[in-house]
C-alpha positions as CSV (number, residue, x, y, z in Angstrom):
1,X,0.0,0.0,0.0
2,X,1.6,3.6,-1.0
3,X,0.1,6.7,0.3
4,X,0.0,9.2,-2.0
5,X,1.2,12.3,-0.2
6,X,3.5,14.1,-2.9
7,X,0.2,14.1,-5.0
8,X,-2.1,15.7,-2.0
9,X,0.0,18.7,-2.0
10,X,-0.7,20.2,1.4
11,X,0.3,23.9,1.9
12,X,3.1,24.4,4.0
13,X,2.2,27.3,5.9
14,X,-1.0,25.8,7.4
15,X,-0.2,22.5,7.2
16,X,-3.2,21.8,5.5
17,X,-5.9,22.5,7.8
18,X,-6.6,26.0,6.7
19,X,-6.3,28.3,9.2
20,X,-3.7,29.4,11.6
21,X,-4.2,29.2,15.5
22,X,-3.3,32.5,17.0
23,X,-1.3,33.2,19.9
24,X,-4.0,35.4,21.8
25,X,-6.9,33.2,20.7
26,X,-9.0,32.5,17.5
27,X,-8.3,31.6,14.2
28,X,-7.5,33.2,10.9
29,X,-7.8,31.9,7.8
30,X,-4.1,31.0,6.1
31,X,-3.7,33.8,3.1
32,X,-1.7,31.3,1.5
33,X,-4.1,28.9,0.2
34,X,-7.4,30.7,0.9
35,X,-8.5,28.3,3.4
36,X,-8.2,25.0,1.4
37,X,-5.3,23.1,3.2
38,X,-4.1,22.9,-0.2
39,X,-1.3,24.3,-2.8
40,X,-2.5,26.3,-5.3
């Protein structure tokens, strides 16, 4: 069984959940992929 996780293409700033926890509370979402998790 191979996972395919060169082909997923997560983005590397959110590490592909979307958003970024913030230090004081909350969440934004990650500029970087517009929210998707993924590369664009």
């Amino acid at each position: 069984m191979k996972i395919a996780t060169a082909e997923n293409k997560t983005c590397t700033y959110c590490s592909g959940k979307g958003y970024f926890q913030l230090i004081l509370g909350g969440s934004e979402t990650c500029p970087c992929c517009d929210g998707t998790g993924k590369k664009k």
